[in-house]
VOZA-709740 format. One record per residue (C-alpha): residue in three letters; x, y, z. Coordinates in steps of 0.5 Angstrom, whole numbers, plus 500, padded with zeros to 3 digits. Layout:
// VOZA-709740
ALAXYZ
...
// end
This chain:
// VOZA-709740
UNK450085198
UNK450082205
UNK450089208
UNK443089204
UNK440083207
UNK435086213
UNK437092213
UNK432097210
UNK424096210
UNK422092204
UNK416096203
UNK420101201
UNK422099194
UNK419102189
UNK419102181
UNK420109180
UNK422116183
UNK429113187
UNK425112194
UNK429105193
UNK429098188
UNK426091189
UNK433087189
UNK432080188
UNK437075191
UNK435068190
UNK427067194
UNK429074199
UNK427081196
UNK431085199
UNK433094198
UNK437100197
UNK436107197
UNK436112192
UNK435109186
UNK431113179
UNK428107175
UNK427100176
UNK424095171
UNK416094169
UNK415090176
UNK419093180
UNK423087183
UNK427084178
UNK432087173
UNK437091178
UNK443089180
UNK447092185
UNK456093184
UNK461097187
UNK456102190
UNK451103184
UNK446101181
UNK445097174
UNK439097170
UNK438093164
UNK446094164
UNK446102164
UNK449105171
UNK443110174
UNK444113181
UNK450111186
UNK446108192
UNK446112198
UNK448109206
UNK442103206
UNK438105213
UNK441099218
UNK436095222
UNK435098229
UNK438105228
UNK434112229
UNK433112223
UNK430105221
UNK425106227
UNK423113223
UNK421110217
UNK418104220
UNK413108224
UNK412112217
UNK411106213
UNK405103219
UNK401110218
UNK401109210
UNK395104213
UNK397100206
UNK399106201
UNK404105196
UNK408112198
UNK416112196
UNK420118196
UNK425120190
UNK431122191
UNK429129190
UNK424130195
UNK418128191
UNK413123194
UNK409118189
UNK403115191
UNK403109187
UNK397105185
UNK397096187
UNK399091182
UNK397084181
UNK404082183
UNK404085190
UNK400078191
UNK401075185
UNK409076184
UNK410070178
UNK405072174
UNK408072165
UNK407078161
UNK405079154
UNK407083148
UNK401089148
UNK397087141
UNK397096140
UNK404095138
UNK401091131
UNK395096130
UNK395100125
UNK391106128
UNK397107132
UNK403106128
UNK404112126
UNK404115133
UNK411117137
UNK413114143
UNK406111144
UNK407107150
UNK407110157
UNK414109160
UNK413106167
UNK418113170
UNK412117168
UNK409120173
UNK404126174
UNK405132180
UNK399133183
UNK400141183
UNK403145178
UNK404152182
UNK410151186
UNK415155190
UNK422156187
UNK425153193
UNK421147193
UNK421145186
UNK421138185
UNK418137191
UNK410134193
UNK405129191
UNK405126184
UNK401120181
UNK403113176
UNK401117169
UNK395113165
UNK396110158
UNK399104154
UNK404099156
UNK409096153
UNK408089156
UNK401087160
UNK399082164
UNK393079161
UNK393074154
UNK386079150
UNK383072150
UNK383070157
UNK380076159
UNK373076162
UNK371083163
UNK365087166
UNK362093167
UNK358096173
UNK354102174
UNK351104181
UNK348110185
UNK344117181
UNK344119173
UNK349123170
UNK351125164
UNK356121160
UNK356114163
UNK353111157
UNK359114153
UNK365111158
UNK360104158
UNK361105150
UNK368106150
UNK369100155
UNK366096150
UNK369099143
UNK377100147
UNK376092149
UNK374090143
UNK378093138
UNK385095141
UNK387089145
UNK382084142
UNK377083148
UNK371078146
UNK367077153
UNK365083155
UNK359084160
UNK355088163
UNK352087171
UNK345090171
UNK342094176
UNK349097180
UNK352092186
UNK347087187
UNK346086180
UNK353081181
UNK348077185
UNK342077184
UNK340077176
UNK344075169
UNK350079166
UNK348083159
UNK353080153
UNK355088150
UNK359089144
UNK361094139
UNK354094135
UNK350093142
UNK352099144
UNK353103138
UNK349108140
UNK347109146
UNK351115148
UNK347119144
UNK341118151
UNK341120157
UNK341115164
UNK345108164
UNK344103159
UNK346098165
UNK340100170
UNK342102176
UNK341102183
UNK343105191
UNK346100197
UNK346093195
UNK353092197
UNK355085199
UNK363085198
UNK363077199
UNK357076195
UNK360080190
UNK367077189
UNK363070190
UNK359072184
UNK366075180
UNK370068182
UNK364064179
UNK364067173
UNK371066172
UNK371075171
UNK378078172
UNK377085170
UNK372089174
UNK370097171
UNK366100176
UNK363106175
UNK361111181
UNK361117186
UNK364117193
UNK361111196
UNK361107190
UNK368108189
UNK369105196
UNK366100195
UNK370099190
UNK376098194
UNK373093199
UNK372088192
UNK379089190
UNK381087197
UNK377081197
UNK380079191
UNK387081194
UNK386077200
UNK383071196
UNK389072190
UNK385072185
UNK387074178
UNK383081178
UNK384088177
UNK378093180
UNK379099176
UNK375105178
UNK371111173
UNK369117178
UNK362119178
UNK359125181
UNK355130177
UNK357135184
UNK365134182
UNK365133189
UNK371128189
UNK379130191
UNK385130187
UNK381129180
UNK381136175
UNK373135174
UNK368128173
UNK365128167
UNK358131166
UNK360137170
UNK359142163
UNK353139162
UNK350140167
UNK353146168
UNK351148161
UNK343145162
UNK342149168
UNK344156164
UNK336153162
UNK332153168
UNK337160170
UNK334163163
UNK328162164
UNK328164172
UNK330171169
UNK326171164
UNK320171169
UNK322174174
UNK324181169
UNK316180168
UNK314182173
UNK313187179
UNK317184186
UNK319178181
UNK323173184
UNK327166180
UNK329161185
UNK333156181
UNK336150186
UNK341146183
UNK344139185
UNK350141189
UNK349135196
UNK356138200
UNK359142194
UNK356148191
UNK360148185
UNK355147179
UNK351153182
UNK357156183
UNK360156175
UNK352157173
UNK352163176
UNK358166174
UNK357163166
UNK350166167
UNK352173169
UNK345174171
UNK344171178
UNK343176183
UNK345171191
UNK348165190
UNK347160196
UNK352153197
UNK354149203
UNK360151203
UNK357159206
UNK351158210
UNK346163211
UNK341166215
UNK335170214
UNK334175219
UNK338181222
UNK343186218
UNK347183213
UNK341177213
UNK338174206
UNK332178207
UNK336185208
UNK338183201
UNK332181197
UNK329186199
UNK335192197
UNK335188190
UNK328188189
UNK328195191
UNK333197186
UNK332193180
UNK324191181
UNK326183180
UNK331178182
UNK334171181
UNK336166187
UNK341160186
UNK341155191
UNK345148191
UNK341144195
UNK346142201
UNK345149203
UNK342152209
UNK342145212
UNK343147219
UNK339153219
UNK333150216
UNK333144223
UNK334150228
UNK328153225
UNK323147224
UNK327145232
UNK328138229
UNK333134225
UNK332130219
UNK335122221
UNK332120214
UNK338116210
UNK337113202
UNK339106200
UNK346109200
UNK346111207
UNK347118204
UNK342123209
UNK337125206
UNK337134205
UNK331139208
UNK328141202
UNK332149201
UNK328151195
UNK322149197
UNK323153204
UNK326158202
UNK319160197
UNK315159204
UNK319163208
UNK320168204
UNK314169202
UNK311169208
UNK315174211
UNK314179205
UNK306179206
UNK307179213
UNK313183215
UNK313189208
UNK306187207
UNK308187200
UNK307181195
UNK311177191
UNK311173184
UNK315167185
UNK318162181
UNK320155183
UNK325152178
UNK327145180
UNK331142174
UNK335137178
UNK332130173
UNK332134167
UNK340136169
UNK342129170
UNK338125166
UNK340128159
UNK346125154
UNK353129155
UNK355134151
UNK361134146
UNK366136151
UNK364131156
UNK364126151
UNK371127149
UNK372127156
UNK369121158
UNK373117152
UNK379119155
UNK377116162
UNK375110159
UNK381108155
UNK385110162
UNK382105166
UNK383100160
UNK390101160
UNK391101167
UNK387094167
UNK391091162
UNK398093165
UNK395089171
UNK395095176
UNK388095181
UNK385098186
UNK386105182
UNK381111180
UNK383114174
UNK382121172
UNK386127170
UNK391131174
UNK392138172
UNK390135165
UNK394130164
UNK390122165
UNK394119172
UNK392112176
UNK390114183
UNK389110188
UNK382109191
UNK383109198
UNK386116197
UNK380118193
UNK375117197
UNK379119203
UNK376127203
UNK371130199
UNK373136194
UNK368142196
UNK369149194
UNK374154197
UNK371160199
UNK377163200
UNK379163192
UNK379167187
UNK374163184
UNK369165189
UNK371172190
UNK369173182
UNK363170185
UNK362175189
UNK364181185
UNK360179180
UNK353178185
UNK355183190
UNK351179195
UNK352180203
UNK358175206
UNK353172211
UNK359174217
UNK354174222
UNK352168221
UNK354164227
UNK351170231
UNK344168227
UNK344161229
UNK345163237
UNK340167236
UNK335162233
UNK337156238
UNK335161243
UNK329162240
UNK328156240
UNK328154246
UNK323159249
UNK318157244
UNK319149249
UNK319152254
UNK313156253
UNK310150250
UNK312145257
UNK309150261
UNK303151257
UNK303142257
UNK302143265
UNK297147265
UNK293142261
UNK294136265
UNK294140272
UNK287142269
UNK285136266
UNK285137259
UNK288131254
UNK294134250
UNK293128244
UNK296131238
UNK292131230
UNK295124229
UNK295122236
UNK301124238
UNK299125246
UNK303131248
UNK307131257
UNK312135259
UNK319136255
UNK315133248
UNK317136242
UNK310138238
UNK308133232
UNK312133226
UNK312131220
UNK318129215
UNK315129207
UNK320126202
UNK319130196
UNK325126192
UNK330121193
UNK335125196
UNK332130200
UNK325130206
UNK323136209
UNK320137216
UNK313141217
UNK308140223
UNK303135222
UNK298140224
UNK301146219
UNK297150213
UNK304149210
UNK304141209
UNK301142204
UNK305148200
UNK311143202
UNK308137198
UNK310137191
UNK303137187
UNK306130183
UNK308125190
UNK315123189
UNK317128182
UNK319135185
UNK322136178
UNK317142178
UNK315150176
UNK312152182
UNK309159182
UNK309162189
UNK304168188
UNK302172195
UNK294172195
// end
């Protein structure tokens, strides 16, 4: 073993796959290469003889050349290992690559296990081969080439094991809930609780009020089983919720002082993120403290899952507001449903409504911007549907169209949330200015339109049986996970089948919808609405609009202050050379703002008619 000492990578090892074991000789973790399986904690365990490795006295894999110190290839794996920016990621000897989850002995090597209590419950005991074996691992894509079999990406399988880190009594669990409502997170705070409670015996369980800020600023809510019994039959958060509000250092401060050692963070992308800034605080403090992450997002916007809960209900409540669109627009002549749906950077519900619905004419998403005018134009294709069938229906999410919208109103919107999220232009309550004035203007021709915005309806309602089932399969991963001292991990499932991924590779990209998929090609097969192919066409075209209209506007500001006259706006807004006109920004809810002049007969159109609830049935009729 001596040849062994320096002579590979010591983050290389690895508890399963073969990219290398943890070999300990004395105080000195050492490594070799091509090894299948290792014990639970990846270190001890293993022994090494003649050339082979030896686990609980079983040979598992003969041990290829160890990488020396110095040589070509040393300096290969080395200048791999510093681009991981501290992912765990090992390779097997097949090719395959795991991208592992942190564990509380990375900073805590010493800690005791204990028998799980699962072992002795009766709900349990007639199931085979319970316990997860800690070689499982789940591949990230399922179709692959003949050739490469074996090869790509795979993550830690969810589920019990047989030996945890925690003693059920010593546990101090909490549980955070942080940005928008979505269906179902009353069911994961349920289940939590329920899991804790009655699978590993947890007593002290407690819930933060009003998301991040809530660790330290108000008191922790005792919950058990019978306080939230219930509470997965109503809408919302039982916990309360909030945006930003994110001190790691408070938050951690607030963890250590009340002696909690198991945090479930429920949350979207950039909760998720600041989940991750908590479980590195406690690494760096080495504390005893797992962080474990629920994803959260009712746009199913975030990478590597198959789908976060509360996407079918939303998707099965929008149906409503699509229904109802089409029920008024075949009511009438030139009739026109405009649903918008919640989608900020990912059109996936409006996607999946539109083609379980079969009734949507255009589908608009983010992810295919628009234009307006021209061949091939929005207006070209309203104005063929309503000519051939007398009425239509129009979907939007309400991140599309963003980037025409600015060049049209020749602003940018700067507003941001308490999340630091920018703030959307209003694409619905656009869309039915713009079309409407373009029909009475252009065609002379009257259209009855009908405004449906569903998004707090959609959000704020209880989940439905699927997302239920879902939401209790994802809190018992989390719990298990947790318990088995792993850290720092989002769980969810891959190709259906519950997986601990790591946070940082979770909230590194956002999941948007592939519009070169098949996916979207029945879209579009279904719809058989225009490609928008001369989009950027479009959009030069209305820069160069734009800029005329300043120029004009410069010139016509000159002329003024050559002859004297006062260029001070409506709200006292003094115009000069190379000033842009007045402008105004209305909020018309937490996510989105819309840009009207100040002077414009369109602000009060744009205003919703309740200040600050743009849950609303507008009815854009042409006078």
């Amino acid at each position: 073993m001596a040849c062994l000492r320096p002579a590979v990578l010591p983050e290389f090892y690895t508890r399963v796959g073969g990219g290398g074991v943890g070999v300990e000789s004395g105080a000195a973790r050492q490594a070799c290469v091509g090894v299948a399986r290792v014990d639970g904690r990846g270190r001890s365990g293993a022994r090494l003889e003649s050339g082979r490795v030896f686990f609980q006295g079983e040979a598992v894999r003969r041990v290829e050349t160890p990488v020396a110190r110095g040589t070509k290839r040393w300096k290969e794996v080395r200048s791999a290992s510093e681009s991981m920016e501290g992912k765990k990621i090992f390779t097997g000897a097949g090719g395959a690559t795991l991208e592992d989850v942190p564990h509380l002995t990375d900073w805590l090597p010493d800690l005791p296990t204990y028998s799980n209590p699962l072992k002795h419950n009766p709900a349990y005991s007639g199931v085979r081969q319970y316990f997860v074996e800690d070689t499982d691992v789940v591949a990230r894509d399922v179709v692959v080439n003949i050739d490469d079999m074996g090869h790509g990406v795979h993550f830690r399988r969810a589920g019990p094991r047989e030996k945890i880190y925690f003693k059920p009594e010593e546990v101090r669990a909490c549980i955070v809930t942080c940005g928008g409502l979505c269906p179902g997170i009353n069911t994961v705070i349920r289940e939590i609780v329920c899991g804790l409670w009655t699978q590993y015996g947890v007593r002290d369980i407690y819930g933060i009020d009003g998301g991040y800020r809530g660790f330290y600023s108000r008191n922790t809510i005792d919950l058990t089983p019978k306080i939230v019994n219930d509470i997965h039959k109503r809408g919302g958060t039982f916990l309360q919720t909030s945006r930003g509000g994110h001190d790691t250092a408070k938050i951690v401060d607030s963890i250590q002082d009340r002696d909690i050692n198991q945090v479930y963070i429920i949350g979207g992308d950039g909760t998720q993120k600041g989940a991750n800034a908590i479980y590195e605080e406690c690494k760096k403090r080495g504390l005893k403290v797992v962080v474990a992450g629920i994803p959260k997002t009712i746009d199913n916007d975030i990478d590597v899952i198959d789908k976060s809960f509360g996407f079918d209900t939303a998707v099965e409540e929008a149906q409503r507001a699509i229904n109802a669109a089409h029920v008024e627009a075949e009511s009438v002549q030139n009739g026109i449903g405009l649903v918008k749906l919640m989608g900020r950077y990912s059109g996936y519900i409006a996607m999946h409504a539109t083609l379980a619905s079969r009734d949507v004419d255009l589908c608009l998403i983010p992810e295919v911007p628009f234009y307006m005018d021209g061949p091939g134009g929005l207006i070209e294709f309203v104005r063929k549907r309503l000519r051939e069938s007398g009425h239509m229906v129009i979907v939007v999410a309400e991140g599309a169209g963003q980037e025409l919208m600015a060049e049209c109103s020749g602003g940018i919107n700067k507003l941001k949330d308490a999340s630091g999220n920018k703030l959307l232009l209003d694409v619905g309550l656009w869309l039915c200015s713009t079309l409407k004035e373009h029909f009475q203007k252009e065609f002379k021709e009257p259209l009855n339109l009908k405004y449906i915005d569903p998004t707090y309806m959609v959000r704020a309602i209880p989940s439905n049986a699927s997302d239920n089932v879902y939401c209790t399969l994802l809190a018992h991963s989390a719990i298990h996970g947790a318990m088995a001292g792993y850290c720092g991990f989002t769980a969810g499932p891959v190709n259906n089948r519950h997986c601990y991924i790591p946070i940082k590779r979770v909230v590194a990209t956002s999941r948007n919808v592939n519009v070169a998929d098949r996916m979207w090609a029945r879209l579009m097969s279904s719809t058989n609405q225009p490609n928008f192919a001369r989009y950027e066409r479009a959009i030069q075209l209305q820069q160069k609009v734009n800029a005329q209209k300043r120029q004009e506007e410069e010139e016509k500001s000159k002329a003024k202050s050559t002859n004297g006259v006062s260029t001070e706006g409506l709200n006292g807004h003094k115009g000069g050379a190379g000033n842009k006109p007045n402008e105004t920004f209305i909020q018309t809810s937490d996510r989105q703002a819309i840009p009207v002049s100040g002077d414009s007969k369109e602000a009060a159109l744009l205003t919703s008619p309740v200040p600050g609830d743009p849950t609303q049935s507008l009815d854009h009729t042409a006078p």
